[in-house]
Phi, psi and omega in degrees: 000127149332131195268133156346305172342280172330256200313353166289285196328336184274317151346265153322308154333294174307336212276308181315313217236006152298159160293163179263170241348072194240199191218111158247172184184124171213151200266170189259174174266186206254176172272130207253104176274172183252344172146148175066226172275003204269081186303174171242126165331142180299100158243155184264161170267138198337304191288337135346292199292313197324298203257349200242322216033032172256124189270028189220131201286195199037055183251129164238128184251122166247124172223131222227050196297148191099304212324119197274325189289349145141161208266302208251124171225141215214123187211116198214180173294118154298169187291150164234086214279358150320288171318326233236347155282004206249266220262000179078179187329131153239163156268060125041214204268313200307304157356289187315314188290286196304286220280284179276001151078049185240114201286350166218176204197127188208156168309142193231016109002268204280011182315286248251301183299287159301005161302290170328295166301355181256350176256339183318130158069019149289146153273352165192182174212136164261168198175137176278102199262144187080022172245354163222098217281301185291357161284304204307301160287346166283333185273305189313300173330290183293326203279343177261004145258002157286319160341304221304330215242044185273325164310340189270359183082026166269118212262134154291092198309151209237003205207123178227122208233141179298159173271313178332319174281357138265299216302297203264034123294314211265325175250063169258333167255133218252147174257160173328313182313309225266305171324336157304292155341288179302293171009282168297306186298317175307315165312319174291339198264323162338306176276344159306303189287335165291285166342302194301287201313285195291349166296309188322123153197168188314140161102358148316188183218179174305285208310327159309328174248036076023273166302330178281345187284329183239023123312298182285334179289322187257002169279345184267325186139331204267097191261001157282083176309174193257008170149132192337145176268108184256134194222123165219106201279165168034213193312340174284359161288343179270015163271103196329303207240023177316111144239354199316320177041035151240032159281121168326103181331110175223157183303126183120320182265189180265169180240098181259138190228118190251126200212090170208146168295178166207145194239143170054013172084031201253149235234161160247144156192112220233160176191115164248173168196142196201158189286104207296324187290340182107323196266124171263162160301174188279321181279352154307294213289318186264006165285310190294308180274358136297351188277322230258298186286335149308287178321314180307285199288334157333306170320288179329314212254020156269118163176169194300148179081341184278149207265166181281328172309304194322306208316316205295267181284041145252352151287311173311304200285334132318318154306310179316294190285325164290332153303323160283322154333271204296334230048018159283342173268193163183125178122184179261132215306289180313328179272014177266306179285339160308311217250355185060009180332309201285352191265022162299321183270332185201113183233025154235171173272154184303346200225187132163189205265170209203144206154220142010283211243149181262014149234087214289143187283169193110132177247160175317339167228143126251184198014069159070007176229145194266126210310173171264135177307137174199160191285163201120325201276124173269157189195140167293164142201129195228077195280169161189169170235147175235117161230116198290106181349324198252028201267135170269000184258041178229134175289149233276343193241033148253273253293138151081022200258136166233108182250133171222162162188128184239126174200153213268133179235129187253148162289136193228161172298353185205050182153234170186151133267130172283084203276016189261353189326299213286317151349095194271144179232006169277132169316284183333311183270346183292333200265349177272350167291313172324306164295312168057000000 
């Protein structure tokens, strides 16, 4: 579990790496209905949750470095103890205090008042602008009645910069605390996606082998997942972002499970294909393991100092090249991969960063160029083939094979770890787990 702690240090972090007289302020997300009066289970938003660990909507995080009366303001739902027999425990103002390490605490009610006084005589203010429409007016608002008052010699911030372009620099290196975290998701997704295997067999259905992934997630604790859970048997593996999961299991095809839980809201994201029957087939067999010999050279080239790109073209140059093996391709390789041909077959990218979110913040270039590795950083790397059921330029015993294999990697100083490891992808150990 995250600490107070934790979360002052990022605080400070931000605060170090603000401009000097500035302001920051970020909203919490709102409560999402689902139909009628039928809320969606709560999540705060990531950059929220990030700096605060307070888990509850109708929140605004003020951070005020100098602030004599103190730097971090927290202005949320008073304790309600009507509410709190309904819908259970909030932390109230006290909460706020005593709990979330927020040196004032004001109601949030009382946002729209006190907002003017907390930007007088700042030089900017960060904030995520145009990603919450009622911030954007309330920081425009409070900042054109402090204008109001220039005569009295109350100077308005003049400069107004997105929060995004620290913060999540800042949570692209992940600390122990959080690693920790992904960890246990990982470990619970690991014992899911081995569960999933050996449940399968023909005439099961998607949702049934589904129901063990988040069977297994929540027998741990971890009762959220990190994101719908794609389980796509036979052609429906080539659909990238396949949830429907109600299709019938039938003998022969294969099974792609793209899958992870998530503890402390920190994301798992695991992806296998297996065989529905336990065997795979021959043309199965050798599509899998090119996908399979592509992730291997991906792998190599993560460790510090290698660009973010290299995982992404040692798969592509390995997918090319086993696609022109098998005769799915045709022509020479670099101008296959120049001309973009493979991506009839393989149209994503290899990677991304994974964390929070599981496609975890932070960006991919700076000055134009594409980052650098460095230790800390966690990330997929997830090659595939997609050959689409209806494609005529393939022979008839390709059509409809969808392969992904994924697993979550951290940068380490003198390399990477695969923390996804213990999860089997060699065809031999998938069909001998499989057999069990």
């Amino acid at each position: 579990m995250l600490q107070p702690s934790d979360f002052q240090q990022r605080r400070t972090q931000l605060a170090r790496r603000m401009k000097k007289n500035s302001i920051a302020l970020i909203a919490s997300a709102p409560v999402r209905i689902r139909n009628g009066d039928v809320e969606f289970p709560y999540r705060q938003h990531s950059d929220f949750f990030y700096l605060t660990g307070f888990d509850e909507p109708e929140a605004v995080a003020v951070l005020a470095p100098g602030r004599e009366q103190g730097e971090f303001i927290l202005f949320c739902r008073e304790f309600d103890p009507e509410k709190a027999l309904w819908t259970g425990h909030h932390a109230g103002l006290e909460g706020a205090r005593e709990t979330f390490g927020a040196d004032e605490a004001f109601p949030i009610a009382e946002l729209d008042k006190r907002l003017p006084e907390l930007l007088e005589n700042r030089d900017r203010v960060y904030f995520p602008i145009g990603r919450d429409q009622a911030l954007d007016l309330k920081v425009m608002a409070a900042v054109n009645q402090v204008r109001s008052r220039a005569r009295t010699g109350v100077q308005a911030p003049y400069e107004f910069v997105a929060i995004e372009h620290l913060l999540h620099e800042q949570r692209l290196l992940k600390t122990p605390a959080e690693l920790a975290l992904v960890r246990k998701a990982v470990e619970v997704s690991v014992l899911a996606h081995g569960r999933a295997m050996r449940a399968c067999r023909p005439g099961r259905y998607e949702y049934e082998i589904e129901a063990e992934l988040l069977h297994e997630f929540t027998l741990h604790g971890l009762r959220a997942p990190a994101y719908p859970c794609i389980v796509a048997s036979g052609h429906n593996a080539c659909v990238l972002h396949y949830t429907a999961n109600d299709r019938r299991l039938e003998d022969g095809d294969l099974l792609l499970i793209d899958a992870g839980a998530e503890c402390g809201n920190y994301a798992a994201d695991i992806t296998r294909t297996f065989p529905v029957n336990g065997k795979f087939t021959e043309s199965q067999r050798l599509i899998y393991e090119l996908v399979l010999e592509a992730q291997t050279a991906a792998l190599e080239t993560v460790r510090p100092g290698r660009r973010w790109i290299e995982p992404h073209d040692a798969a592509v140059r390995v997918l090319t090249e086993g696609l022109v093996r098998l005769g799915i391709l045709q022509g020479k390789t670099a101008k296959l991969i120049k001309d973009g041909s493979y991506k009839k077959f393989y149209m994503h990218r290899t990677g991304h960063w994974l964390g929070l979110d599981v496609h975890d913040a932070g960006a991919y270039k700076v000055g134009g160029k594409w980052r650098e590795l460095v230790p800390g950083m966690l990330l997929t790397v997830e090659p595939g083939l997609y050959i689409a059921p209806d494609c005529a330029d393939v022979e008839p015993r390709w059509r409809g094979i969808g392969v992904r294999i994924e697993d979550d990697v951290l940068v380490t100083p003198d390399g990477c770890e695969v923390l996804t490891a213990a999860l089997p992808k060699q065809v031999a150990d998938i069909e001998a787990w499989m057999a069990g």
